[in-house]
C-alpha positions in Angstrom: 239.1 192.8 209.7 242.1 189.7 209.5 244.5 190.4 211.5 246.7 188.6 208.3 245.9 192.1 206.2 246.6 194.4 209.2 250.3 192.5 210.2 251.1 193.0 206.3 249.9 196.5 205.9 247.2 195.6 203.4 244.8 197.6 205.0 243.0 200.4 202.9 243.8 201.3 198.9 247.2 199.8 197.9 249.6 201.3 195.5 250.1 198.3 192.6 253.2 199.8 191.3 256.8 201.1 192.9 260.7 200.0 192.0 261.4 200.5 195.9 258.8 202.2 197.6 255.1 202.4 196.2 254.5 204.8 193.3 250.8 206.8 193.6 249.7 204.9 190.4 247.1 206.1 188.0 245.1 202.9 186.9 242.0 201.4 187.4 240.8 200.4 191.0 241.0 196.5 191.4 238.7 194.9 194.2 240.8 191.7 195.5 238.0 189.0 195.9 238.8 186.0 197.9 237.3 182.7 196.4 236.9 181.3 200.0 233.6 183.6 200.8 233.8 186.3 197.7 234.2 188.9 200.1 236.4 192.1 199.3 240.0 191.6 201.4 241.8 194.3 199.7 241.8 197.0 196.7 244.6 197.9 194.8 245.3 201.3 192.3 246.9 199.6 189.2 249.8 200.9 187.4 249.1 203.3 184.0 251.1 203.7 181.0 252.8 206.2 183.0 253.4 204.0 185.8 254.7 201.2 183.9 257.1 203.5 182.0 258.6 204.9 185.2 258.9 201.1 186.9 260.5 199.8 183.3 262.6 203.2 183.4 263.7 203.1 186.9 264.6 199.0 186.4 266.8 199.7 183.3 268.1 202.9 185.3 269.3 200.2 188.4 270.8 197.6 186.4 274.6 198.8 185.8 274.8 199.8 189.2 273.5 196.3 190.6 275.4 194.4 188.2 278.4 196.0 189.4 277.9 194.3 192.9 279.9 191.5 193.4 278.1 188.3 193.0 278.5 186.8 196.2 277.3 190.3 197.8 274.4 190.4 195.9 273.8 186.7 197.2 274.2 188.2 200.3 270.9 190.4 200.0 268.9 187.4 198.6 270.0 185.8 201.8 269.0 188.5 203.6 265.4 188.5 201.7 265.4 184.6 202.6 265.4 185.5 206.4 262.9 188.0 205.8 260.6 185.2 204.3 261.4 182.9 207.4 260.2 185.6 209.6 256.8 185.9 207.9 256.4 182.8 206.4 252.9 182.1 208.1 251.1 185.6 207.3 252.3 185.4 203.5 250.9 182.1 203.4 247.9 183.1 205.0 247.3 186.1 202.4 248.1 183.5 199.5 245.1 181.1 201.2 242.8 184.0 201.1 243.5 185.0 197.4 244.1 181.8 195.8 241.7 179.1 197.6 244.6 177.2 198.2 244.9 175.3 201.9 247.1 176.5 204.0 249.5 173.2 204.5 250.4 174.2 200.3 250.3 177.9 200.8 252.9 177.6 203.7 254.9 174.9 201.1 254.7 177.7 198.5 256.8 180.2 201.0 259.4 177.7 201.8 259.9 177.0 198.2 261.1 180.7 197.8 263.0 180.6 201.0 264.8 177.4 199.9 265.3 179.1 196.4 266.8 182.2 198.2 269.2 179.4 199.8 270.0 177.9 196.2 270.3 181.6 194.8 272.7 182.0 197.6 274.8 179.5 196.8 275.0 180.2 193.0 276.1 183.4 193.6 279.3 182.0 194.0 279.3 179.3 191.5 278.5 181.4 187.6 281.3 179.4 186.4 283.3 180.1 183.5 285.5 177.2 181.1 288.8 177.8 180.3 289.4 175.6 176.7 293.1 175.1 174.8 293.4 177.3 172.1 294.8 175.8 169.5 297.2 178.9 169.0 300.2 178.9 170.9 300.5 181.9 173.5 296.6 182.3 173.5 294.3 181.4 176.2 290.6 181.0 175.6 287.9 181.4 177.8 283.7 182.0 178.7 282.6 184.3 181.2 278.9 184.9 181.9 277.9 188.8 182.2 274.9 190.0 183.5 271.9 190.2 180.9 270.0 193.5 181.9 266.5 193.8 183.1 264.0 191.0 183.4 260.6 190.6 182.9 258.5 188.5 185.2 255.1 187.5 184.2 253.5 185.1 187.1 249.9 183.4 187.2 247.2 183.2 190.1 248.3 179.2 191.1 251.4 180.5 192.5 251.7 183.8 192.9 254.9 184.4 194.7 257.0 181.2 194.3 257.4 181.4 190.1 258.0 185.0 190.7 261.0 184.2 193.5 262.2 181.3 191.2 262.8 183.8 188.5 264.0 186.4 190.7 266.3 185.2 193.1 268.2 183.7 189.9 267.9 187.1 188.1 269.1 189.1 191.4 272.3 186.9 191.8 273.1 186.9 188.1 273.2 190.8 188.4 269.7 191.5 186.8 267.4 194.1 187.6 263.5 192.7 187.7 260.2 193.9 186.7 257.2 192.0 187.6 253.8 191.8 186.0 252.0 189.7 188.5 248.2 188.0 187.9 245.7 190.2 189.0 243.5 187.4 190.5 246.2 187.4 193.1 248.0 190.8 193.0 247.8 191.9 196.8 250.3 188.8 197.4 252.9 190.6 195.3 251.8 193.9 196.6 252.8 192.0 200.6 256.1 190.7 199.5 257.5 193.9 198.0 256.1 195.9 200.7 258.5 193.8 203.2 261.4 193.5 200.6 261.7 197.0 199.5 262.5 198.4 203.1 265.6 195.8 203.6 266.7 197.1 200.3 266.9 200.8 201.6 268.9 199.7 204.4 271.5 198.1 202.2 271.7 201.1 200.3 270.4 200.3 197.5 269.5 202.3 194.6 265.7 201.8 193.2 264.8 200.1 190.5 266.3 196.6 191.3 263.0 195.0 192.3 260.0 196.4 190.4 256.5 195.8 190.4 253.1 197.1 188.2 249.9 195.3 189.2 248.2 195.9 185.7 245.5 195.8 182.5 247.0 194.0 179.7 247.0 196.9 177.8 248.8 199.5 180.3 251.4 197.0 181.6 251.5 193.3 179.3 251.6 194.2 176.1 254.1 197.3 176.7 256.0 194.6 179.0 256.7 192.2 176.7 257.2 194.6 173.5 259.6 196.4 175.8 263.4 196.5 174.1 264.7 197.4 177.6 264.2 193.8 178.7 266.2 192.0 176.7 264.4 188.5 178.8 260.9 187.9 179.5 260.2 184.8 181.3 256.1 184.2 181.5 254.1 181.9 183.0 250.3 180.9 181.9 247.8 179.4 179.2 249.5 178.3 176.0 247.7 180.9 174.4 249.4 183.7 176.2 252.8 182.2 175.7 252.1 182.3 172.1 251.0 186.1 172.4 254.4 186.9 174.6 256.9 184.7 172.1 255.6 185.9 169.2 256.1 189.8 171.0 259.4 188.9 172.1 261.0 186.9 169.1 260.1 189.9 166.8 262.3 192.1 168.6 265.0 189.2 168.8 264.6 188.7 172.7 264.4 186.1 175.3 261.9 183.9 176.4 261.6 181.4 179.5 258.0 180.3 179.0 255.8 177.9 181.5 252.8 177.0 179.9 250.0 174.2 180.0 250.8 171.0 181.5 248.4 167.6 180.8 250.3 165.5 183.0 249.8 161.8 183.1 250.3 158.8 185.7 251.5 155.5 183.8 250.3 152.9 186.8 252.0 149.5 185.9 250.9 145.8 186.9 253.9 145.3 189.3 252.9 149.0 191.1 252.4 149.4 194.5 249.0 150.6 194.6 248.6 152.0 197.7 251.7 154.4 196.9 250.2 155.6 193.3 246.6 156.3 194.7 248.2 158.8 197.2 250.2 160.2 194.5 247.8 160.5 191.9 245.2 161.7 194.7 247.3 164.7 195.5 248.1 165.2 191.8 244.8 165.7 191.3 243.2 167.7 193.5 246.2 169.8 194.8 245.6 173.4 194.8 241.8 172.2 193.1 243.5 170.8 190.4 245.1 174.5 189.2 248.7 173.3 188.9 250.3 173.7 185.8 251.7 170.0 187.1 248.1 168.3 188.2 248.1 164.8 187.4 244.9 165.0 184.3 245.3 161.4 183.1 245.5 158.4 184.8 246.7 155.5 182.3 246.2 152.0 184.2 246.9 148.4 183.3 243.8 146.7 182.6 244.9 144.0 185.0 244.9 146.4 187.8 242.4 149.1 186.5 239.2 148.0 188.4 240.6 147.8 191.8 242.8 151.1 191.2 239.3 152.7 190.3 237.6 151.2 193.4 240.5 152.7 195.9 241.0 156.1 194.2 237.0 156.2 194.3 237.0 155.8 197.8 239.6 158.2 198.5 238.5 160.9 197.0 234.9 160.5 198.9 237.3 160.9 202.4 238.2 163.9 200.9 237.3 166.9 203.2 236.2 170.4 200.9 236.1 173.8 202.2 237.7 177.0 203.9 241.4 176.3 203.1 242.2 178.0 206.5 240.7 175.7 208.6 242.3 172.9 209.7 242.3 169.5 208.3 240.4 170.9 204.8 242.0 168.6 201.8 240.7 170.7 199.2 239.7 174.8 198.7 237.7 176.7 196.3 238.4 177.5 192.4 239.6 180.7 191.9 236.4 182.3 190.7 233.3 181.3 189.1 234.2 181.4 185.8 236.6 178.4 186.5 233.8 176.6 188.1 231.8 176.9 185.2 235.0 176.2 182.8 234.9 172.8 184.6 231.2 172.3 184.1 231.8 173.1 180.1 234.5 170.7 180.2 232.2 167.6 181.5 229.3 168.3 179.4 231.9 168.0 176.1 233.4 164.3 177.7 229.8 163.5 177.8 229.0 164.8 174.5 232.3 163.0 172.8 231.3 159.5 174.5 232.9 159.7 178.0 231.4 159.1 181.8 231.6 160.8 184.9 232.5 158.1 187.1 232.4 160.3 190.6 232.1 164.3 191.5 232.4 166.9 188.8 229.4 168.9 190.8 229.6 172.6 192.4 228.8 173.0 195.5 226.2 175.9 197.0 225.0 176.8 200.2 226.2 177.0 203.7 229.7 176.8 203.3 230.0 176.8 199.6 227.7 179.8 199.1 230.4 181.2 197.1 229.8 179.2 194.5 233.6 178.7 193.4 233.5 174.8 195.5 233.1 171.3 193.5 233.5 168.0 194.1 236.4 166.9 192.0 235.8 164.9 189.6 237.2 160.9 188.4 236.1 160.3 184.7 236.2 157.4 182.2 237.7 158.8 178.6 239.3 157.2 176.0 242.5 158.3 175.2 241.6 160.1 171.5 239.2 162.6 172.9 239.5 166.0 172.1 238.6 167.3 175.5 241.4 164.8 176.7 244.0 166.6 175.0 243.1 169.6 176.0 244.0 171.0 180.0 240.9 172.4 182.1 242.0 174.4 185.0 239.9 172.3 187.7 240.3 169.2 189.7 239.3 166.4 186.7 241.1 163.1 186.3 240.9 161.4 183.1 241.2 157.2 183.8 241.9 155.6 180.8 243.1 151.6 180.9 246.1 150.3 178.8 247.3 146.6 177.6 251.3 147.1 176.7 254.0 149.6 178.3 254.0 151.0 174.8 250.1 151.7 174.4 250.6 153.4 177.9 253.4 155.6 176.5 251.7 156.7 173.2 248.9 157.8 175.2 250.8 159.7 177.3 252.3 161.2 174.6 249.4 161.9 172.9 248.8 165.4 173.4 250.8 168.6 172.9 251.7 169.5 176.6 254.6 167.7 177.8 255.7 169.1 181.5 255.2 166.6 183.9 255.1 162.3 183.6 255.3 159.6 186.2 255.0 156.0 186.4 254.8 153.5 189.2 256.6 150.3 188.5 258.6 147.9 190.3 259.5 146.5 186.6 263.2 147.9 186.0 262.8 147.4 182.6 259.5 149.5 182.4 261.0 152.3 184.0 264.4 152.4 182.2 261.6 152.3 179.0 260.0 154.8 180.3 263.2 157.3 181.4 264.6 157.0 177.5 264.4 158.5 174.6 261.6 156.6 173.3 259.7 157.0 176.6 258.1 159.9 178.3 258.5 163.4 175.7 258.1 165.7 178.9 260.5 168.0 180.7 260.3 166.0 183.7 259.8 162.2 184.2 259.6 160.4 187.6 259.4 156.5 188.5 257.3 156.1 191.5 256.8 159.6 192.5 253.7 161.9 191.3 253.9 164.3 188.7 253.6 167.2 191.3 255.9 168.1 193.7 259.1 168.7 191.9 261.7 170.3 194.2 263.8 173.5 193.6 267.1 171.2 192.5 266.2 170.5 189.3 265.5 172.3 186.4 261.9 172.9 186.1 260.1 173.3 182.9 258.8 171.5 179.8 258.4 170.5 175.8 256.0 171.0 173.1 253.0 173.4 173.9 254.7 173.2 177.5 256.9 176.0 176.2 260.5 174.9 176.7 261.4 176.9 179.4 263.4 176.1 182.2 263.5 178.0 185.9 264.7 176.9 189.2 267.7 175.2 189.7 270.9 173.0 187.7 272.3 175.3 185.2 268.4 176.9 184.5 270.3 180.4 185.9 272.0 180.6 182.2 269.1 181.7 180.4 269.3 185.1 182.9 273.1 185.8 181.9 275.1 186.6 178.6 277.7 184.3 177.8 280.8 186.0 176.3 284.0 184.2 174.5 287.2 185.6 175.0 290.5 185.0 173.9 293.4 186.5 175.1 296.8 186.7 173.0 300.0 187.0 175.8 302.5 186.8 172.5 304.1 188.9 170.4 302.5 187.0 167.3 299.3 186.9 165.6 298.3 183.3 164.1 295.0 183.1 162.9 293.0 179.7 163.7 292.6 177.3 161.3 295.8 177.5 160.1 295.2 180.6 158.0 298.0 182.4 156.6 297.6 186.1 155.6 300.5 189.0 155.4 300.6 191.9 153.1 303.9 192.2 151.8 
């Protein structure tokens, strides 16, 4: 029995729906397997139709009476939730290491990111600023105010299964949103522990259910009726490409919103003048952070030929220091896969670079036995592939980098640029003239670009999100929360006349 499950009340069947307290659902039984050892840690009832029609219902219900809240009072409970999250930050991370694979150093980064987002959230609740702009007719003032939007839908994958969701959230919450959550079922008992913590506060501040919502579900019982769902006017989703393409396709035809967060096939530009010791590190935890299941994992590394051989020979060795295994024990660099299927993903993956003229230059292997009797370990994997590929342009879900040399700062760019994700970029340089190149328009295509700094990492500041196949979304921080609000013109007359603009004259007489 862990004594993680049995702080967090996991113990025993779960209910995987409830808008405040948990709702006896109707749904299939799902067996939570952790990737560490494939052993059962939890089992959850899913939501049914019904269930998901009451938690929709019952977040569309909520939302005029939250958005009536003050702004800075409903910062107020986010704050609250943040302190709620400081108080347990080591058992969620715990339960996210046991259903993701991921080691516990990242799992326990994962739960400050939502803390420091509740901090951000905090803070914007104060700050959904208006403009006031001259009218041009005299006694008139003109104006934009941002309303609250109505309910949210929040569709989160296994990699990180409560920070996305609290990116989305916390911004929806202080906005004056309501928020229904369809979280991955590879890592739904995660979701099932926050709201179990959450909804309690939220029946001591007296408020009504319905504002945070959650239905652990089949595609067909809660997805699908999610994202066709004309109650949620917003749907922000977060997966494969070709789910985003499922939920926009839903959404547009009903003339909603979407934030989408899609595949990233993120590349490392390594120049002649880098430091190398500073873009091995970065491109090592690039790589194989969270076993390479990031949508930002560093998947190409594009090297001047100059400096290719001996950044090869260093990154080589590094990854053989690499220690692979329980991500709860201390001092493991690397965890399992999610399942098996992703192991053998991975193994599909290499056979096609090998097939379309590329080498495995290091790893790439599963591990079995002993430890890794699970079957869900590999080593990861370094490989040699020419830029063109087809499985280069393409993002596998598992720890493989792509090295690729280059002769010119623009070769380098057009192979970055080659392919249709465009989240994350770096490059290291110490050439300003390379990284200004890079940082332009004719540079890097992604939605984020870094000089010096891997393409992983990116803090809660900034507006997260990408272009192309990437989706065009943006969550997190800057002015990201205006996708979650309405923005309204106004213009109010404080004469006695009524000019028209644009110098339009029109009287019946």
């Amino acid at each position: 029995m862990d004594p993680t499950l049995v702080r967090l009340g996991l113990l025993g069947e779960q209910e995987g729906a409830g808008s405040g307290s948990a709702r006896r659902c109707r749904g299939k039984l799902l067996e939570v397997v952790s990737p560490i050892d494939l052993q059962i840690i939890g089992r959850i009832r899913t939501a049914g139709v019904e269930d998901y029609e009451a938690v929709a219902g019952a977040a569309a219900g909520a939302f005029d009476a939250w958005a009536a809240v003050p702004a800075p009072k409903r910062g107020d409970i986010v704050r609250r939730i943040g302190d709620l999250l400081r108080a347990h930050k080591r058992e969620l991370a715990e339960i996210i290491a046991l259903e993701t694979g991921k080691i516990l150093p990242e799992a326990e980064g994962e739960v400050q990111e939502m803390i420091d987002m509740a901090d951000f959230a905090v803070g914007l609740s104060r700050m959904l600023y208006g403009k006031t702009m001259p009218s041009e007719r005299p006694g008139h003032r003109l104006y934009e105010q941002w309303l609250p939007l109505g309910p949210v839908g929040v569709i989160t994958a296994f990699n990180f299964p409560l920070a996305v969701w609290a990116w989305n959230a916390w911004i929806a919450l202080v906005c004056g949103n309501t928020v229904a959550w369809k979280p991955s079922s590879k890592a739904a008992l995660s979701a099932v522990a926050v709201m179990k913590l959450i909804w309690p506060l939220f029946k001591e501040c007296g408020l009504p259910e319905g504002v945070l919502n959650l239905a652990v579900g089949e595609r067909s019982a809660v997805g699908e009726r999610l994202i066709h769902d004309r109650r949620l006017p917003l749907i922000s989703a977060t997966g494969s490409v070709a789910m985003g393409r499922r939920v926009a396709q839903a959404v547009a035809a009903r003339l909603g919103r979407t934030i989408l967060e899609l595949g990233g096939n993120n590349a490392v530009i390594v120049a002649p003048s880098a430091d190398l010791d500073l873009a091995v590190r970065a491109v090592l935890f690039g790589a194989v952070g969270t076993a390479g299941q990031r949508c930002t994992t560093t998947r190409r590394a594009i090297v001047h030929r100059e400096i290719y051989r001996p950044f090869c020979d260093a990154l080589t060795a590094a990854y053989r220091r690499l220690r692979i295994g329980n991500p709860l024990e201390a001092g493991i660099d690397m965890g399992p896969l999610i399942d098996r299927g992703a192991v053998r993903a991975m193994q599909d993956a290499l056979a096609r670079l090998k097939d379309q003229g590329g080498r495995v230059l290091y790893g790439g292997e599963p591990l079995y036995g002993g430890t890794y009797a699970a079957g869900t370990y590999v080593v990861p994997c370094l490989a040699e592939a020419a830029p063109g590929l087809p499985i280069v342009r393409e993002e596998t879900f598992a720890p493989i980098l792509y090295l690729m040399p280059y002769g010119s700062i623009d070769e380098a760019i057009a192979f970055q640029n080659a392919v249709p994700q465009g989240l994350s970029s770096a490059i290291f340089t110490n050439d300003l003239r390379e990284a200004e190149r890079f940082l332009s328009h004719q540079g890097s295509d992604c939605g984020i670009a870094n000089v010096n700094s891997g393409t992983s990492g990116a803090e809660i500041g900034g507006a997260f999100g990408g272009e192309k196949e990437t989706g065009g979304g943006r969550e997190a921080g800057s002015d990201a929360w205006k996708a979650y609000m309405r923005r309204q013109t106004c213009t109010v007359n404080r004469s006695q006349e009524l000019p028209l603009s644009q110098g339009i004259e029109f009287a019946i007489t």
